[in-house]
N, C-alpha and C positions, 0 to 999 in steps of 0.2 A: 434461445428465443429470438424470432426477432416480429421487430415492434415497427411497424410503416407509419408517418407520421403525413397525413395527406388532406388535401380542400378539395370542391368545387371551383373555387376562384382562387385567384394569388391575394397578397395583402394582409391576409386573417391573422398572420403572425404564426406559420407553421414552422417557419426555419429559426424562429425564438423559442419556440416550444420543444423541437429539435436540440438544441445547444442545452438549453438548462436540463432537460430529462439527461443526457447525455453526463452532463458533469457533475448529477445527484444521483445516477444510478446504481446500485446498492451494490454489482456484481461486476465483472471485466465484461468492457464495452467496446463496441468497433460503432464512430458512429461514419453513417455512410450517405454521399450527397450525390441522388441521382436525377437530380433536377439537371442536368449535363448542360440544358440551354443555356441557366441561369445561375447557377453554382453559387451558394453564397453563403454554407454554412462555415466553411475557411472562414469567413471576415471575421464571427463572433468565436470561434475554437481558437483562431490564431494557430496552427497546426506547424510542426517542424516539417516541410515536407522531403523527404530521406527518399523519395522513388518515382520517377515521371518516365512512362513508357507511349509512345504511341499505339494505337488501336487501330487495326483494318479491318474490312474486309473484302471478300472474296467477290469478285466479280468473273463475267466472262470474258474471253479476248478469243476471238476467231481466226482461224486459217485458211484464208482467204482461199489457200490452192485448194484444196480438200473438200470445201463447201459445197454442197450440191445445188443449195436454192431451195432446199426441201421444206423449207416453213416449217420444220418440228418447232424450234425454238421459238419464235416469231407467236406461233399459236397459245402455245403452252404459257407467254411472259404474259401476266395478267396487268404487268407493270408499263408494256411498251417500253422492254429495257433495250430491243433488240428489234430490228427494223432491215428489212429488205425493199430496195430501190430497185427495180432492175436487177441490175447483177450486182447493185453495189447494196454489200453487207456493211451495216453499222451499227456500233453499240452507243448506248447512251448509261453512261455509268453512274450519272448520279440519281436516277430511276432504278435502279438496280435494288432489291430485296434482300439480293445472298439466298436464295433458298437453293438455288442447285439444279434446279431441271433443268433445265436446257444444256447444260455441260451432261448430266445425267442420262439425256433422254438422244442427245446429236447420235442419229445412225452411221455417222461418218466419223466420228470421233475429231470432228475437226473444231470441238471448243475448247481450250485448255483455259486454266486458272490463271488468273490476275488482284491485284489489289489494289484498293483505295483508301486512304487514309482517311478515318473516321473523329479520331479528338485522342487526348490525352487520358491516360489513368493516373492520376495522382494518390500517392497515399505515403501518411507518416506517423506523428504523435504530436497528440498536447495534451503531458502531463500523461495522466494514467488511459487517457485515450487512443487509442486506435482509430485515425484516420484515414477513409479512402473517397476518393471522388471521380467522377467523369468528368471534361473538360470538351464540349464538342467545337472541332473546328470551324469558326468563322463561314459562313453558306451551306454549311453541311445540314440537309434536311430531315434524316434521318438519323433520331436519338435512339428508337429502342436497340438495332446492334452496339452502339456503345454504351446502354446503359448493360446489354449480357456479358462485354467483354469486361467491364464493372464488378459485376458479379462472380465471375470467373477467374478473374484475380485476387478477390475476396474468398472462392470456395479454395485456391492454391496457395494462397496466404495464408487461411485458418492453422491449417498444420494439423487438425486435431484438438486443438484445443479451442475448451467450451470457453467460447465468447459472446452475450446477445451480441446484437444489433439492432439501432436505432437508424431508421430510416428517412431520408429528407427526399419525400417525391416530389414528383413537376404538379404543380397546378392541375385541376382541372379532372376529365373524365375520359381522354382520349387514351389513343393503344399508348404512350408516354406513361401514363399515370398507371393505366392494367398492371404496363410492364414492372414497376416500381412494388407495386402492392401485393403481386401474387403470390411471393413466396412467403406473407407474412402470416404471422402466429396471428396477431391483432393489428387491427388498423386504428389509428385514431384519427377522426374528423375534425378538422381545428376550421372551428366557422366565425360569426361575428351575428349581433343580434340588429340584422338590418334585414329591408326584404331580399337586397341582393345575395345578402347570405347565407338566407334562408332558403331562396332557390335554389343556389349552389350546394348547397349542404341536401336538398332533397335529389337533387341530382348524384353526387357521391353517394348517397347512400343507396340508389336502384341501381347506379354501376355496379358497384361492388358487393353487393348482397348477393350476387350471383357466383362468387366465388366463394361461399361460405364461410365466411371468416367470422371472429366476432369483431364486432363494431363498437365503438364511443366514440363520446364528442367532449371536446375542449369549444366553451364559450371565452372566444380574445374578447376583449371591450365591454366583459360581462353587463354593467350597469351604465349602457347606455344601451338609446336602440327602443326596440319592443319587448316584449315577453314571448313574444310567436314562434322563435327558435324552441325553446323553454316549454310551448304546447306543443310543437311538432315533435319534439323529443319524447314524451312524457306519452301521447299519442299514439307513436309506432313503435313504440318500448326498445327505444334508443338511451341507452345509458348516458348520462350526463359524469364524465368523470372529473371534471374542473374548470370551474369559473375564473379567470384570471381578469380582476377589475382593472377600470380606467384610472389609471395614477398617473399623476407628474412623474417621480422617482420612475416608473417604469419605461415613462415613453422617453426620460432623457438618458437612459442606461442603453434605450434599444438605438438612440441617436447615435452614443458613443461607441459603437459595436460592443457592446460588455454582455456578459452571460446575465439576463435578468435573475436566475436562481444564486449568482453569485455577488450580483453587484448592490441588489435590493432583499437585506435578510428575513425581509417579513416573507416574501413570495420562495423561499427557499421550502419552507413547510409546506406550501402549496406546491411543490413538484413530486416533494417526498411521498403526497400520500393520492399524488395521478401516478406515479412510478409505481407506489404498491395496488392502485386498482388495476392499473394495467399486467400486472401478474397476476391479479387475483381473476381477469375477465382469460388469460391465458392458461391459470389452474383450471378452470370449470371448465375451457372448452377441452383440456386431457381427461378429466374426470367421466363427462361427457362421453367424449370417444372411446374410454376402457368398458365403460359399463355398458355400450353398445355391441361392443366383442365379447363383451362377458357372457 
């Protein structure tokens, strides 16, 4: 199973809800940080890290003799990766997509393959955890290839064996966050009961409702704020799977980077039984789908 742990806005305390499901989860776990801008579920895992590879990808590189001037490429880059002056051919590689047409599509065969270095794949342990991360390099614009080449290290590292996954996405609603969410079993919404984050929270939820997933929400700062999360929930029959209140103990454990499910023992029950809804919202949606093929 895996479980995407995701906002509308940053701040809501996704990457705390991240750590504590992660080191209360009942079954062998990989937890996975593909916020790659901003990487920061390391700080509270404290991870051994045993494997740092770098991440490319494929760009074009032209041969100048060979070239005809024919504009296949030029037309087809919807990115402006590829540019004709006159007779001078140019790339511009950090516009580059990787998708392949233009090398695919040259009648001349005069564009072979090149590379760019995109960020780092980290991954190791803490404790009974399986960690893996993206690390995107310093001006590099372009997270969703290294949050696939993330994944792809994680589909070549499983081995076969049944591991969830606990997901730590970017922020927000953009191709960044799609990327992050779509392979997940469930998503959960970690919002805050303010209007900012109730916007944001209505926003996540028409993103990703179009990938059909099932959906819940984590209220951070439960009892403070409005109630209006709490009606928007209730409203569009948004499961509410955990309120996680405003305490001292918790905000000075999330200061000290500590796993709130470990460092504050009242809130440990409180992970235990978001960990069991969030398999119970991942039971009905198999249940669901057998009885549809039945």
């Amino acid at each position: 199973m895996i479980v995407a742990i995701a906002s509308g806005k940053g701040g809501t305390g996704k990457t705390t809800v991240s750590a504590s499901l992660a080191s209360i989860w009942p079954s062998p776990v990989t937890a996975v940080d593909l916020d790659v801008e901003e990487p920061n579920l390391h700080l509270f895992l404290n991870p051994d890290i045993e494997r740092q590879v770098s991440a490319y990808m494929t760009i074009p590189n032209i041969d100048d003799n060979r070239c005809t001037r024919c504009r296949v490429c030029t037309d087809i880059c919807q990115f402006k990766a590829i540019g004709i002056f006159g007779d001078v051919v140019m790339t511009f590689p950090e516009m580059c997509h990787g998708c392949g047409a233009c090398w695919t599509l040259c009648p001349e065969n005069a564009i072979t393959t090149d590379q760019r270095e995109l960020g780092q794949v980290l991954s190791g342990r803490s404790g009974r955890i399986d960690f893996t991360m993206g690390r995107l390099k310093v001006g590099e614009a372009m997270s969703p290839p290294l949050m696939r080449e993330v994944k792809r290290h994680l589909d070549a590292g499983q081995g076969g064996t049944a591991r969830d996954m606990i997901i730590d996405a970017p922020p927000g609603v953009s191709c960044p966050a799609i990327n992050a969410v779509m392979d997940a079993d469930v998503i959960v919404l970690v919002t805050e009961p303010t209007p900012f984050g109730l916007y944001d929270l209505t926003l996540a939820q028409k993103a990703f409702t179009t990938l059909g997933k099932p959906m819940g929400v984590v209220i951070n700062r439960a009892d403070i704020g409005t109630r209006d999360v709490l009606h928007h929930c209730e409203k569009t029959h948004l499961p509410v799977l955990a309120q996680i209140p405003y305490q001292r103990d918790i905000a000075e454990a999330y200061a000290r980077g500590q796993i709130i499910a470990k460092a504050v023992p009242a809130s440990r029950v409180l992970f235990e039984s978001l960990a069991e809804r969030i398999r119970d919202l991942a039971h009905r949606k198999n249940l669901s789908e057998e009885s549809c093929h039945a």
